[in-house]
PDB file of N, CA, C and O in Angstrom:
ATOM      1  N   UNK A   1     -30.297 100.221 -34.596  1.00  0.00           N
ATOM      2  CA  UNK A   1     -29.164  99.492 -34.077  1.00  0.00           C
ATOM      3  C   UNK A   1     -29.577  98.091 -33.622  1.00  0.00           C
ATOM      4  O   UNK A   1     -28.867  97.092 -33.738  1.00  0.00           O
ATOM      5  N   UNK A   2     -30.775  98.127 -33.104  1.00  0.00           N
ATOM      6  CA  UNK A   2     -31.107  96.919 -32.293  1.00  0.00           C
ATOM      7  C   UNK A   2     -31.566  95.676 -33.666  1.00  0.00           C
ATOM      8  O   UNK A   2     -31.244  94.488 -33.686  1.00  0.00           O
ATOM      9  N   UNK A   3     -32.446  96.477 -34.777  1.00  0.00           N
ATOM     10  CA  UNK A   3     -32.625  95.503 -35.736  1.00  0.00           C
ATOM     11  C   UNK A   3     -31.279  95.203 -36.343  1.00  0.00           C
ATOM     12  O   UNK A   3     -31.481  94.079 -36.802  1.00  0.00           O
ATOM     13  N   UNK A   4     -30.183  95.471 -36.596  1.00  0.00           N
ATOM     14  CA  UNK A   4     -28.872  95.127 -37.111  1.00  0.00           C
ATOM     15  C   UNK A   4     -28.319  93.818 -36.352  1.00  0.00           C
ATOM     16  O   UNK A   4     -27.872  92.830 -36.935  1.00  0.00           O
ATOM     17  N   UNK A   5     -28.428  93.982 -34.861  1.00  0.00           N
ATOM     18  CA  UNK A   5     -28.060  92.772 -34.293  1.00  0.00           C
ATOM     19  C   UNK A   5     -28.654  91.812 -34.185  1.00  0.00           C
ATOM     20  O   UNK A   5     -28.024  90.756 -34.249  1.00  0.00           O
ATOM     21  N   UNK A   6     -30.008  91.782 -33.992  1.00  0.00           N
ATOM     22  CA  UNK A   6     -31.195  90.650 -34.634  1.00  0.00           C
ATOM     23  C   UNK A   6     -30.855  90.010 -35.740  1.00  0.00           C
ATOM     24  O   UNK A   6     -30.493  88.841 -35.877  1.00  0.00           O
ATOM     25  N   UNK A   7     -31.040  91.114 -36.763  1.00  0.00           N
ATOM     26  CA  UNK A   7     -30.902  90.742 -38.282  1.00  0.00           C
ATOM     27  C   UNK A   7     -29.224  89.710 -38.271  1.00  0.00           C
ATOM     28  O   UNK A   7     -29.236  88.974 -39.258  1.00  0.00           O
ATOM     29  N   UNK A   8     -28.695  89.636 -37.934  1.00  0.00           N
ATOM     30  CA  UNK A   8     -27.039  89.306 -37.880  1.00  0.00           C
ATOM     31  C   UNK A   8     -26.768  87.670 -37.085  1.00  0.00           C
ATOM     32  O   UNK A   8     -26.105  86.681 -37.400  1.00  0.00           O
ATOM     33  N   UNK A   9     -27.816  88.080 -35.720  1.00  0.00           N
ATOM     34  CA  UNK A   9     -28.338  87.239 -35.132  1.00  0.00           C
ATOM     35  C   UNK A   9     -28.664  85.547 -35.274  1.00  0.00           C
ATOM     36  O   UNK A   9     -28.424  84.408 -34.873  1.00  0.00           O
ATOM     37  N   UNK A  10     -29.605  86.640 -36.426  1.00  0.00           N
ATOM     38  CA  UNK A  10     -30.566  85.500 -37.560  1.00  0.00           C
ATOM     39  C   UNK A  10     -30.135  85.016 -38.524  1.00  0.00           C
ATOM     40  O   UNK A  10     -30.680  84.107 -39.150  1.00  0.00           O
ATOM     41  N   UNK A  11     -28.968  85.604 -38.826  1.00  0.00           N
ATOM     42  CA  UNK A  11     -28.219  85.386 -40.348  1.00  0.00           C
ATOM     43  C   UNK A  11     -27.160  84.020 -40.111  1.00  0.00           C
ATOM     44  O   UNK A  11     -27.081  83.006 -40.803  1.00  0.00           O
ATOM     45  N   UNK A  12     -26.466  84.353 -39.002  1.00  0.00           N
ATOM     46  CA  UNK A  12     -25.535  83.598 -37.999  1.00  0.00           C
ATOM     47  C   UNK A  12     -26.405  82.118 -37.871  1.00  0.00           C
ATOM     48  O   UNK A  12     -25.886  81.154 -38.435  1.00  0.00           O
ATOM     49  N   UNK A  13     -27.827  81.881 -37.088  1.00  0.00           N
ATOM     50  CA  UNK A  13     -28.648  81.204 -36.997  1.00  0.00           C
ATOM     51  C   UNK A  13     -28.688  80.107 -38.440  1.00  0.00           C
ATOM     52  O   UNK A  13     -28.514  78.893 -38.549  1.00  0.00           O
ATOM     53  N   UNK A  14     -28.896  80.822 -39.091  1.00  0.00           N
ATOM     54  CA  UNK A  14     -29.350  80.399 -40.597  1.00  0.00           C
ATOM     55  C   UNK A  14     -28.192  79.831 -41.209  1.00  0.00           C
ATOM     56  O   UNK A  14     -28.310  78.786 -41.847  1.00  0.00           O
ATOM     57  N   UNK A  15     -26.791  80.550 -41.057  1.00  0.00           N
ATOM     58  CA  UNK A  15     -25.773  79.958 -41.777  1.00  0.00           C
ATOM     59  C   UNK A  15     -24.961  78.779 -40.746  1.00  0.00           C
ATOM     60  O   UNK A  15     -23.921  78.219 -41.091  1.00  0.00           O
ATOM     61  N   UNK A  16     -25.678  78.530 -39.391  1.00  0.00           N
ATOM     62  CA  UNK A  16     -24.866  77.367 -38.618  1.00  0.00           C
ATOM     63  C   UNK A  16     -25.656  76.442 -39.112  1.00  0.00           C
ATOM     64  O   UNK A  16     -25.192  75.411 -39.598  1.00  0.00           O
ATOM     65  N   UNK A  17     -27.852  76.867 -39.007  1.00  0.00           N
ATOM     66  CA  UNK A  17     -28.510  75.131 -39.517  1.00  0.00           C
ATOM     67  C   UNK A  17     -27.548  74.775 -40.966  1.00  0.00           C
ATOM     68  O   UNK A  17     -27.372  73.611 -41.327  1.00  0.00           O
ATOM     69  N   UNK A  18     -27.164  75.564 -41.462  1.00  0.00           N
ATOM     70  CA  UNK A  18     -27.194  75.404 -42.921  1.00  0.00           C
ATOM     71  C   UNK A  18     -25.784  74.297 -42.930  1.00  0.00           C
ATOM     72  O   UNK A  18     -25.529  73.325 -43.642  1.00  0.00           O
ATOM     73  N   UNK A  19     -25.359  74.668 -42.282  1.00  0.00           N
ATOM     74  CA  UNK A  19     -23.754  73.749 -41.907  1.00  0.00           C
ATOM     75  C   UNK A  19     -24.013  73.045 -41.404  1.00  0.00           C
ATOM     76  O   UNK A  19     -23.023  72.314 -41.365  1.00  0.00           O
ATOM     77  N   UNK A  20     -24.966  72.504 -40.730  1.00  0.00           N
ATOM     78  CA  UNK A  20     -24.994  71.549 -39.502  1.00  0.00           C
ATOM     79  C   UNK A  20     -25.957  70.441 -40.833  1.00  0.00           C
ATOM     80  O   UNK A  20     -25.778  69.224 -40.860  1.00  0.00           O
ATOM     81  N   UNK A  21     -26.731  71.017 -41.620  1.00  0.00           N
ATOM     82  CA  UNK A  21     -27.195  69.859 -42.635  1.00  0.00           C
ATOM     83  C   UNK A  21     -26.365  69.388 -43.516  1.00  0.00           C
ATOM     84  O   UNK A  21     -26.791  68.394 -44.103  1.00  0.00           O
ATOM     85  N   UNK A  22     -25.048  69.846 -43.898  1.00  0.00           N
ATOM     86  CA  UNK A  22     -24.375  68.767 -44.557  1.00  0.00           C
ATOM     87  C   UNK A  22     -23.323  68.322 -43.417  1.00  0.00           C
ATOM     88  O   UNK A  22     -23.013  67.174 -43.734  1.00  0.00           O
ATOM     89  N   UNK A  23     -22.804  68.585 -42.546  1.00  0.00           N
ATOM     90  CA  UNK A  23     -21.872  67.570 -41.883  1.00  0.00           C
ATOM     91  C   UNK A  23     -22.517  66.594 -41.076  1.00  0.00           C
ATOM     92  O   UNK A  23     -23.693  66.671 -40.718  1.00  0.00           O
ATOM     93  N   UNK A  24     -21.793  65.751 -40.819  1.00  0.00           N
ATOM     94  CA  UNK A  24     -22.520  64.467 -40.162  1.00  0.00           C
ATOM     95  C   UNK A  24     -21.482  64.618 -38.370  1.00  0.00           C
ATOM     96  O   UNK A  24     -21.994  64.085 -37.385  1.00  0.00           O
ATOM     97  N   UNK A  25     -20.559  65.118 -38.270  1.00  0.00           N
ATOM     98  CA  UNK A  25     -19.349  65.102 -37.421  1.00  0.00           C
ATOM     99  C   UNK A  25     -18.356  66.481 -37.181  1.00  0.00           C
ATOM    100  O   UNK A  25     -17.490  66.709 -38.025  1.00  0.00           O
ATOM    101  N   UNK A  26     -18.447  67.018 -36.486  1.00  0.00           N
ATOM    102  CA  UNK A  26     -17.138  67.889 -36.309  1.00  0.00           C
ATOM    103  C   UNK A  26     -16.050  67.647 -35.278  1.00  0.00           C
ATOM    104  O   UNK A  26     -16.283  67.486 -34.080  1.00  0.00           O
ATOM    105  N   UNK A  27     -14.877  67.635 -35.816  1.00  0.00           N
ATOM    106  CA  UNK A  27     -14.047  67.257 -34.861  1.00  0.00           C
ATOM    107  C   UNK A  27     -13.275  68.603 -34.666  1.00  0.00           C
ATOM    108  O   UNK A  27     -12.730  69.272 -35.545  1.00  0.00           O
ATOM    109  N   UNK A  28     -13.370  68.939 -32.882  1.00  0.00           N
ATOM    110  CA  UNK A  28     -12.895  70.011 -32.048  1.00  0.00           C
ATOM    111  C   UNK A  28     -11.465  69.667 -31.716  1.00  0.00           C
ATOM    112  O   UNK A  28     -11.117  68.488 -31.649  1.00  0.00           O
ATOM    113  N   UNK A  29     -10.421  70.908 -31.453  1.00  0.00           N
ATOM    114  CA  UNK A  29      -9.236  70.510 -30.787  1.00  0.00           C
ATOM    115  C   UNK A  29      -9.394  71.637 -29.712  1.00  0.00           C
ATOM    116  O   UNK A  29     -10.264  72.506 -29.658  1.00  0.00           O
ATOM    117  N   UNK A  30      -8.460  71.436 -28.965  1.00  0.00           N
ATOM    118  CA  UNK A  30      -8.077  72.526 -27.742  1.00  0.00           C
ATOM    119  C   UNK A  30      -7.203  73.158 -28.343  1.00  0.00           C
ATOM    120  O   UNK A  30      -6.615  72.741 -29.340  1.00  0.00           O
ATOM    121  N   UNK A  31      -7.017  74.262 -27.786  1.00  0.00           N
ATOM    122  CA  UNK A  31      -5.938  75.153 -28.808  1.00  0.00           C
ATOM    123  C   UNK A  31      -4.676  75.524 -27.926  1.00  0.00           C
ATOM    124  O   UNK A  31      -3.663  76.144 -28.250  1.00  0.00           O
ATOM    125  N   UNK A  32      -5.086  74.884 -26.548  1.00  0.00           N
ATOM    126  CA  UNK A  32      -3.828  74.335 -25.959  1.00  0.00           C
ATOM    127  C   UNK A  32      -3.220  73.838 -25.449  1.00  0.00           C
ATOM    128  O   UNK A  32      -2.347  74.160 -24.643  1.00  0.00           O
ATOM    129  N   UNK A  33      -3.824  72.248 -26.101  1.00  0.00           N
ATOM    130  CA  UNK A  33      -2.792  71.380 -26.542  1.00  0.00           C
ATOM    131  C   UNK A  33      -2.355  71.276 -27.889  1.00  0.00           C
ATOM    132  O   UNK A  33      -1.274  70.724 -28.095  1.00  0.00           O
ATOM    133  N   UNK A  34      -2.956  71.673 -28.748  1.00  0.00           N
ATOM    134  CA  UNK A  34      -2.333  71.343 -30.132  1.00  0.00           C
ATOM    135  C   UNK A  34      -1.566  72.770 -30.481  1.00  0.00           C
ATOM    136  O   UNK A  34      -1.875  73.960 -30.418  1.00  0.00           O
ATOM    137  N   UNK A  35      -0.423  72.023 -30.875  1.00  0.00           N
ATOM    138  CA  UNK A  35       0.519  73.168 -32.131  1.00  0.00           C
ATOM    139  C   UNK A  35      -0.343  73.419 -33.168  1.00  0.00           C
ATOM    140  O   UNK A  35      -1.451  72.891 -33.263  1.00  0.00           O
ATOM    141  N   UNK A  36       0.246  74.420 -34.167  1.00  0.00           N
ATOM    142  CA  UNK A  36       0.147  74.592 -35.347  1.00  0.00           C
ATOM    143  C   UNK A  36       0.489  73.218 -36.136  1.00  0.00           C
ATOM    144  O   UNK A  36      -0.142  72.797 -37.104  1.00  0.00           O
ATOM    145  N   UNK A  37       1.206  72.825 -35.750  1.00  0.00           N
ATOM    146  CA  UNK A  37       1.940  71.473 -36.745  1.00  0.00           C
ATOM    147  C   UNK A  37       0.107  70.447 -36.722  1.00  0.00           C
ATOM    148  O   UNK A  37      -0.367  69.816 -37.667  1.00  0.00           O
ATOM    149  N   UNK A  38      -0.457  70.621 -35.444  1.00  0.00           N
ATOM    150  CA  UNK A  38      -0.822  69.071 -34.973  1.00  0.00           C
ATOM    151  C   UNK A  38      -2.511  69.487 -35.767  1.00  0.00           C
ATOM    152  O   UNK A  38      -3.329  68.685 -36.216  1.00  0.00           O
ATOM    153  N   UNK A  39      -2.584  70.692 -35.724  1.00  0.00           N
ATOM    154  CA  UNK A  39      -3.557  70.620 -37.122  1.00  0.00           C
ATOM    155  C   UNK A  39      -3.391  70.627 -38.871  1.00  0.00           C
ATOM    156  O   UNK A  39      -4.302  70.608 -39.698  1.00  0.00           O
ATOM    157  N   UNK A  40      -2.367  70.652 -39.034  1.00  0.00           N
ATOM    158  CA  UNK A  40      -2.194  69.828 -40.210  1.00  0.00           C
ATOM    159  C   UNK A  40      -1.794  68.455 -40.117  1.00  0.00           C
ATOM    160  O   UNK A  40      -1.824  67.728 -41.109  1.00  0.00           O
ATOM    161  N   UNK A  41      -1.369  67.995 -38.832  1.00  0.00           N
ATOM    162  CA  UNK A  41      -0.906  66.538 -39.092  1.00  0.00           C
ATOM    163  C   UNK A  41      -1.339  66.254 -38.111  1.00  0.00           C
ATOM    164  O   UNK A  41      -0.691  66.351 -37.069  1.00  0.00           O
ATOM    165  N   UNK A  42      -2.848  65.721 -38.174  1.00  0.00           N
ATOM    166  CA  UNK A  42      -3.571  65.006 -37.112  1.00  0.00           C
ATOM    167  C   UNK A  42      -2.922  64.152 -36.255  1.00  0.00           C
ATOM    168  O   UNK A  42      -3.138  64.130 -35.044  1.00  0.00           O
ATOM    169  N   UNK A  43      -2.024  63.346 -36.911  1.00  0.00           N
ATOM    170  CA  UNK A  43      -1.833  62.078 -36.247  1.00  0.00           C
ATOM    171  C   UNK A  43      -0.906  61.941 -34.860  1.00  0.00           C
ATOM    172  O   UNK A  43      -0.633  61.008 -34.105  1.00  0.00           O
ATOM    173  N   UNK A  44      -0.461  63.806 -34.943  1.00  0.00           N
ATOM    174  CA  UNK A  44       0.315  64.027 -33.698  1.00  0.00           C
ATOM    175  C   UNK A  44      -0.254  64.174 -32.206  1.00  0.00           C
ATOM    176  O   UNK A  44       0.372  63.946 -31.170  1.00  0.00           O
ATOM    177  N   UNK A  45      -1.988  64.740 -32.367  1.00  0.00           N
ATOM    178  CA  UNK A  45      -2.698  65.149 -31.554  1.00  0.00           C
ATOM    179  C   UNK A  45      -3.400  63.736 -30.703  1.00  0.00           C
ATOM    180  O   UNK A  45      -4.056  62.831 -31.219  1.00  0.00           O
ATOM    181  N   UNK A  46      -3.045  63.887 -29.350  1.00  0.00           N
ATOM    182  CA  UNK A  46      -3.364  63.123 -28.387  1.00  0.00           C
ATOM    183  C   UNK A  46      -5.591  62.848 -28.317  1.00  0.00           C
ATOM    184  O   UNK A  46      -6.384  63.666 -28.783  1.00  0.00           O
ATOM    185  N   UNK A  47      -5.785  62.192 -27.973  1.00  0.00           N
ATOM    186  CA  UNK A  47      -7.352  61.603 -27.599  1.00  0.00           C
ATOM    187  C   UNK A  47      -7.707  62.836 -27.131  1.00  0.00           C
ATOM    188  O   UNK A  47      -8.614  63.432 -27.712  1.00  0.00           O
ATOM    189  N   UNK A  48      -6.972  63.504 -25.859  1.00  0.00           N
ATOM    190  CA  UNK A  48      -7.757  64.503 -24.904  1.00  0.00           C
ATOM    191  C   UNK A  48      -7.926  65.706 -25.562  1.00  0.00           C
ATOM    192  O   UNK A  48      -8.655  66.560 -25.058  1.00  0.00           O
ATOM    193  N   UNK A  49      -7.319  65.917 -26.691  1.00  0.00           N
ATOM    194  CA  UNK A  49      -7.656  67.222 -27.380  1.00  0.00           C
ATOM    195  C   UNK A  49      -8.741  67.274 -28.532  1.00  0.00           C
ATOM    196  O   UNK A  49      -9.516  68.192 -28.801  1.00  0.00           O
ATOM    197  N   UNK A  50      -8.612  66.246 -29.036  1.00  0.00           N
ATOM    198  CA  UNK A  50      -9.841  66.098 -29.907  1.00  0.00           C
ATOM    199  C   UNK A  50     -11.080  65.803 -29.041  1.00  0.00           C
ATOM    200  O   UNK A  50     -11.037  65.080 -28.046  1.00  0.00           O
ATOM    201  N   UNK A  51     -12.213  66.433 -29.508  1.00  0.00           N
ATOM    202  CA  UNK A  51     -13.568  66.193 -29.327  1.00  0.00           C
ATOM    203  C   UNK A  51     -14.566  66.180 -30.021  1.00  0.00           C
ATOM    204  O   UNK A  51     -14.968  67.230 -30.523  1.00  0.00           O
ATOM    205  N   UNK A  52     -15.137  65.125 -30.195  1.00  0.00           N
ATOM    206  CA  UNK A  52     -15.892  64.768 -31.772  1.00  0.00           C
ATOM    207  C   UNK A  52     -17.428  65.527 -30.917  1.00  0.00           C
ATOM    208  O   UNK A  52     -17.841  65.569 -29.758  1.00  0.00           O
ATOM    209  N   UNK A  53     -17.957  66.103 -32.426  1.00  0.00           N
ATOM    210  CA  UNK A  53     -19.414  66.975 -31.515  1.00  0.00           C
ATOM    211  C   UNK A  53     -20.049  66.218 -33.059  1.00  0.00           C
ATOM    212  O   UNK A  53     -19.473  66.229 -34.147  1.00  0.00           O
ATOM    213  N   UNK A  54     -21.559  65.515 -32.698  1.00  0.00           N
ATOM    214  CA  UNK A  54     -22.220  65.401 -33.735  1.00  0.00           C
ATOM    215  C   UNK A  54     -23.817  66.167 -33.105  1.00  0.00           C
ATOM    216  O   UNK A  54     -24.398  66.164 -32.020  1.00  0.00           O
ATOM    217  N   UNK A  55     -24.109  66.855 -34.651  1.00  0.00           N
ATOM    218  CA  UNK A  55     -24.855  67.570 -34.206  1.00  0.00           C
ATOM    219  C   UNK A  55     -26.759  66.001 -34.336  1.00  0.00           C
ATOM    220  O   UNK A  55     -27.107  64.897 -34.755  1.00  0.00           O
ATOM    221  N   UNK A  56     -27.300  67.486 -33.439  1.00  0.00           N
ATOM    222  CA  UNK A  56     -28.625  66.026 -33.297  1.00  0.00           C
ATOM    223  C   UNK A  56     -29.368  66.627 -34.764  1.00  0.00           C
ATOM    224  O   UNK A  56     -29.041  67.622 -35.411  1.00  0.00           O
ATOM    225  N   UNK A  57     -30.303  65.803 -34.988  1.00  0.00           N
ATOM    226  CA  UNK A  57     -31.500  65.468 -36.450  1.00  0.00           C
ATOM    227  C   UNK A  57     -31.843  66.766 -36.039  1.00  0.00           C
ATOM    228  O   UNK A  57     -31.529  67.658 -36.828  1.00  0.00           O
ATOM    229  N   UNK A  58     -32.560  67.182 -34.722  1.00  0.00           N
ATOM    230  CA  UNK A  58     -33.523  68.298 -35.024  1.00  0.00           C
ATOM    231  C   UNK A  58     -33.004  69.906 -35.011  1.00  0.00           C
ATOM    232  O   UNK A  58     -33.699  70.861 -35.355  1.00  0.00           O
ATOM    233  N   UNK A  59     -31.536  69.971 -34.502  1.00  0.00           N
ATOM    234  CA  UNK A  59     -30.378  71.355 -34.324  1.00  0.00           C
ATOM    235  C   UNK A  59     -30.653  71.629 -35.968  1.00  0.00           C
ATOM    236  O   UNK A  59     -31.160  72.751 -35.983  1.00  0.00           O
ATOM    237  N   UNK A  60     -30.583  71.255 -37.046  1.00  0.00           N
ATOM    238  CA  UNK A  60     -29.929  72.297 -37.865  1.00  0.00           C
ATOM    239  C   UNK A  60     -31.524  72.820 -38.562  1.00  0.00           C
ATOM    240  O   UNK A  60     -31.676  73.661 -39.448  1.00  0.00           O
ATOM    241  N   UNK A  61     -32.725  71.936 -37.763  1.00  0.00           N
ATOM    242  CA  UNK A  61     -33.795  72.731 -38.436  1.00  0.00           C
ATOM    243  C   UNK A  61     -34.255  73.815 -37.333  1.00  0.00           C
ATOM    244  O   UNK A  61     -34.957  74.766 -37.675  1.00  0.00           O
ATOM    245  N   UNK A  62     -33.884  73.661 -36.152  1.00  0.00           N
ATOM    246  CA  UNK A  62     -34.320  74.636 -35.173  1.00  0.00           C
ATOM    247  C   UNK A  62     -33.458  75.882 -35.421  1.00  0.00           C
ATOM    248  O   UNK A  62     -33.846  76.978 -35.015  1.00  0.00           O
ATOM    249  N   UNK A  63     -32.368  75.748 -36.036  1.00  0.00           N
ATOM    250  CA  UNK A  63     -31.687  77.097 -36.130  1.00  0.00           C
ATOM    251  C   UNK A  63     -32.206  77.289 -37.219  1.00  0.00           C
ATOM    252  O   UNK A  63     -32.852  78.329 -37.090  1.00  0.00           O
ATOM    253  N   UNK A  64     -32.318  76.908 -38.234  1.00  0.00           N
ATOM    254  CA  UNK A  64     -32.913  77.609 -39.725  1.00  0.00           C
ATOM    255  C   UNK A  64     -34.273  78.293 -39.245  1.00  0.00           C
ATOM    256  O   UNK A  64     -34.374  79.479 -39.558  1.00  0.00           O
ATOM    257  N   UNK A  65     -35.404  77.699 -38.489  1.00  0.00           N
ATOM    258  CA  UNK A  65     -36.820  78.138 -38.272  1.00  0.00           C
ATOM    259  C   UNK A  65     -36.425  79.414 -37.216  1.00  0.00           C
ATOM    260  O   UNK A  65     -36.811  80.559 -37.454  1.00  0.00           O
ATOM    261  N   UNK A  66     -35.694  79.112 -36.149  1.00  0.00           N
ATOM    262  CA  UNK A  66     -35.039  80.370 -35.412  1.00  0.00           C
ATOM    263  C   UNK A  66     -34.436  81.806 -36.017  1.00  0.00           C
ATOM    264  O   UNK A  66     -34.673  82.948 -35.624  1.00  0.00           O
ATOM    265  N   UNK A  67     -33.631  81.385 -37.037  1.00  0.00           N
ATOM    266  CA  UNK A  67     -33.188  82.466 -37.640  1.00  0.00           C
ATOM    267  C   UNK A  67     -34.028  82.986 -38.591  1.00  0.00           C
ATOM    268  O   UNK A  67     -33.927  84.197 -38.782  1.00  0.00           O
ATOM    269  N   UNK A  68     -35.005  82.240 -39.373  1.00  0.00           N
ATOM    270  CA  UNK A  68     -35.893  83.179 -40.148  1.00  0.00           C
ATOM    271  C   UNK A  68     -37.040  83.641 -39.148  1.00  0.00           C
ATOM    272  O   UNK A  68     -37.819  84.556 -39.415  1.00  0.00           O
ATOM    273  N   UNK A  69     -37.061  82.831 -37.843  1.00  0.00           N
ATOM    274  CA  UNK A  69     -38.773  83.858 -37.157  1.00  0.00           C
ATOM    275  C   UNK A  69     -37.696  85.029 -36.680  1.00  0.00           C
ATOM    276  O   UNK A  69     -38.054  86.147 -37.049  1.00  0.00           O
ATOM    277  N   UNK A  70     -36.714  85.007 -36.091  1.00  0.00           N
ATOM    278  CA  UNK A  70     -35.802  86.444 -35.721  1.00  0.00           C
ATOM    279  C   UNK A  70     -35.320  87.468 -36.733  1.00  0.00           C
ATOM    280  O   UNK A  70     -35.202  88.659 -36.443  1.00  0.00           O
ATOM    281  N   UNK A  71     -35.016  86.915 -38.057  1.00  0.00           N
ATOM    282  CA  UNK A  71     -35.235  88.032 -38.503  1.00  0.00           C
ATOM    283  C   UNK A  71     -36.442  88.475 -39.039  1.00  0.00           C
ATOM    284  O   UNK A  71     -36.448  89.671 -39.331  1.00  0.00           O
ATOM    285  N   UNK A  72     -37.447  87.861 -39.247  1.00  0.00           N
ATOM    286  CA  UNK A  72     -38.944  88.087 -39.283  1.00  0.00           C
ATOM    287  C   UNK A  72     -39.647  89.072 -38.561  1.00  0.00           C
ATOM    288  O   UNK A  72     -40.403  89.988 -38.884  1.00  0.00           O
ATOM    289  N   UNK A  73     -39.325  88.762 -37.795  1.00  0.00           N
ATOM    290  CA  UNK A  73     -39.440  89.405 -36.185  1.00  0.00           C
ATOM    291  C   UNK A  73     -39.200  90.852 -36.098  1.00  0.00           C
ATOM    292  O   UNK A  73     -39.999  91.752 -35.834  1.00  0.00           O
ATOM    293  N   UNK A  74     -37.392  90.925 -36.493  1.00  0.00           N
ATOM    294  CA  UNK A  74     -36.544  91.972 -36.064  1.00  0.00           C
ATOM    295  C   UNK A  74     -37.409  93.442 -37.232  1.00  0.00           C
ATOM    296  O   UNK A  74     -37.236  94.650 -37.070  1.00  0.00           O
ATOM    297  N   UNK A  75     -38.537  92.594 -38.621  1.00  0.00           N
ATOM    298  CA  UNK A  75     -38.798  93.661 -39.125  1.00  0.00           C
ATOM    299  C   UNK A  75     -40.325  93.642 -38.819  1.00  0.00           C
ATOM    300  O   UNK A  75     -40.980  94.521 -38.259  1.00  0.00           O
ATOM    301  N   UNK A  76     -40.506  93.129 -39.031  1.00  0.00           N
ATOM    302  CA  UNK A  76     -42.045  93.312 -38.721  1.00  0.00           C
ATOM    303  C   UNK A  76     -42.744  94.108 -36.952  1.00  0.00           C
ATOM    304  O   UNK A  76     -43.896  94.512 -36.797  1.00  0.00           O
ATOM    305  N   UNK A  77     -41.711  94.120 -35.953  1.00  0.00           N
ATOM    306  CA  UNK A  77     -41.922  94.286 -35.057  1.00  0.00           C
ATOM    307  C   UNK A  77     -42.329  96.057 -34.715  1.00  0.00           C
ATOM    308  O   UNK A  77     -43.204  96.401 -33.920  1.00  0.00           O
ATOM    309  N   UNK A  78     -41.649  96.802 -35.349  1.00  0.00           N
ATOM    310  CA  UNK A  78     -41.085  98.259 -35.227  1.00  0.00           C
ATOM    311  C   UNK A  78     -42.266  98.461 -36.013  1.00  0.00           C
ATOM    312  O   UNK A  78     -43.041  99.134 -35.334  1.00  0.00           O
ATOM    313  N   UNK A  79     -42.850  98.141 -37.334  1.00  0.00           N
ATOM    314  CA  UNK A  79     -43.597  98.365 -38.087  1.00  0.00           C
ATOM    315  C   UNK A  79     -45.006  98.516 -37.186  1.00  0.00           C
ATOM    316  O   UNK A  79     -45.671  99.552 -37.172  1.00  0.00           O
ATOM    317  N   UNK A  80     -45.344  97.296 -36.434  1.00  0.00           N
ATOM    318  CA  UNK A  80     -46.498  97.403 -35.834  1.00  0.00           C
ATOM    319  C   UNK A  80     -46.260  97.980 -34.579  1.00  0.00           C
ATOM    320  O   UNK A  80     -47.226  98.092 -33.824  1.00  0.00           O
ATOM    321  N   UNK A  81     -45.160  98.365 -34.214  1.00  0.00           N
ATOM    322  CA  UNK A  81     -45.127  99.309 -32.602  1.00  0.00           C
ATOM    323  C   UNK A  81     -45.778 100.598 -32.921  1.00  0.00           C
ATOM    324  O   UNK A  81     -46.504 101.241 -32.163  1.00  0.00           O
ATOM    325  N   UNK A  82     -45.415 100.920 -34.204  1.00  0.00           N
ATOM    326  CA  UNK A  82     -45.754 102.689 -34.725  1.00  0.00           C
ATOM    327  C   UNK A  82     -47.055 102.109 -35.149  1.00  0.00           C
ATOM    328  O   UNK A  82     -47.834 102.574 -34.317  1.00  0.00           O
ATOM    329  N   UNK A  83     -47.560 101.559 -35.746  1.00  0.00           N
ATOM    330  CA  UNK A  83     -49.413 101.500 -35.987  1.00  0.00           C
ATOM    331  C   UNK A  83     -49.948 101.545 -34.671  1.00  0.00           C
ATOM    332  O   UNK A  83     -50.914 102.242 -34.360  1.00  0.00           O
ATOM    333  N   UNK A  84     -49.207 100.667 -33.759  1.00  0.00           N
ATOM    334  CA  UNK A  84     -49.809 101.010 -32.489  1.00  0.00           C
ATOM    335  C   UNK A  84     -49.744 102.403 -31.802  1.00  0.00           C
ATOM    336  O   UNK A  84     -50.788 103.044 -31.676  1.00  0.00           O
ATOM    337  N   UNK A  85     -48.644 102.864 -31.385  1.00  0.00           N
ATOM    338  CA  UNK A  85     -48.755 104.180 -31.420  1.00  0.00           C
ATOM    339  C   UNK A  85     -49.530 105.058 -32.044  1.00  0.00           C
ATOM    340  O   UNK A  85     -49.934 105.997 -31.358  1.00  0.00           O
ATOM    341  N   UNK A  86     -49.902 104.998 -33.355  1.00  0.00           N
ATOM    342  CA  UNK A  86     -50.702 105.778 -34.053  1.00  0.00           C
ATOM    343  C   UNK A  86     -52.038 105.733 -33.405  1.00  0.00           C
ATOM    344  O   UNK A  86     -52.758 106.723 -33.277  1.00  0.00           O
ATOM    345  N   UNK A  87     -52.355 104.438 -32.971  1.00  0.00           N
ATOM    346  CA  UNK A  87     -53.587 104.289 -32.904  1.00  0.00           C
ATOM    347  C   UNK A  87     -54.135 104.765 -31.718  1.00  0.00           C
ATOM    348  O   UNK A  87     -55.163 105.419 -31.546  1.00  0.00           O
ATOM    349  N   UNK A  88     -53.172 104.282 -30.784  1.00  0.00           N
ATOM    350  CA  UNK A  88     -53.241 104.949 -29.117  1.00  0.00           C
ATOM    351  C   UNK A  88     -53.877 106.654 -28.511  1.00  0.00           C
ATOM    352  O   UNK A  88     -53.844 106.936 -27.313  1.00  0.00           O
TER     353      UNK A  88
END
């Protein structure tokens, strides 16, 4: 159970660096102030609801290296708990 949420963890990890290397900008709304209308038609939505997030140079490689040492991790870990045990 516990490697499933790691593994998922890591996957999550891996598919945000992976997004965060092609956008340059994401623009956030509040979800309440904006209608339905005011996300298809930007031009209705006030300053205070939008919030521009740019991600930094080094975020989308720290999540890619994060998500492959966690799921790295999540298998290799169990493997060497039982050699240890064995050995004990």
């Amino acid at each position: 159970m516990w490697r499933t949420l790691f593994v998922a963890l890591g996957v999550m990890a891996i598919i945000l660096g992976i997004e965060f290397l092609f956008i340059d900008s994401a623009t956030l709304y509040d979800p309440d102030t904006v209608r339905t209308v005011g996300m298809v038609d930007t031009s209705s939505v006030t300053g205070n609801a939008a919030k521009e997030f740019r991600p930094k140079d080094w975020m989308p490689w720290a999540l890619l290296s994060g998500g492959v040492v966690t799921i790295v991790y999540s298998y290799l870990i169990p493997i060497r708990y039982r050699s240890w045990r064995q050995n004990a």
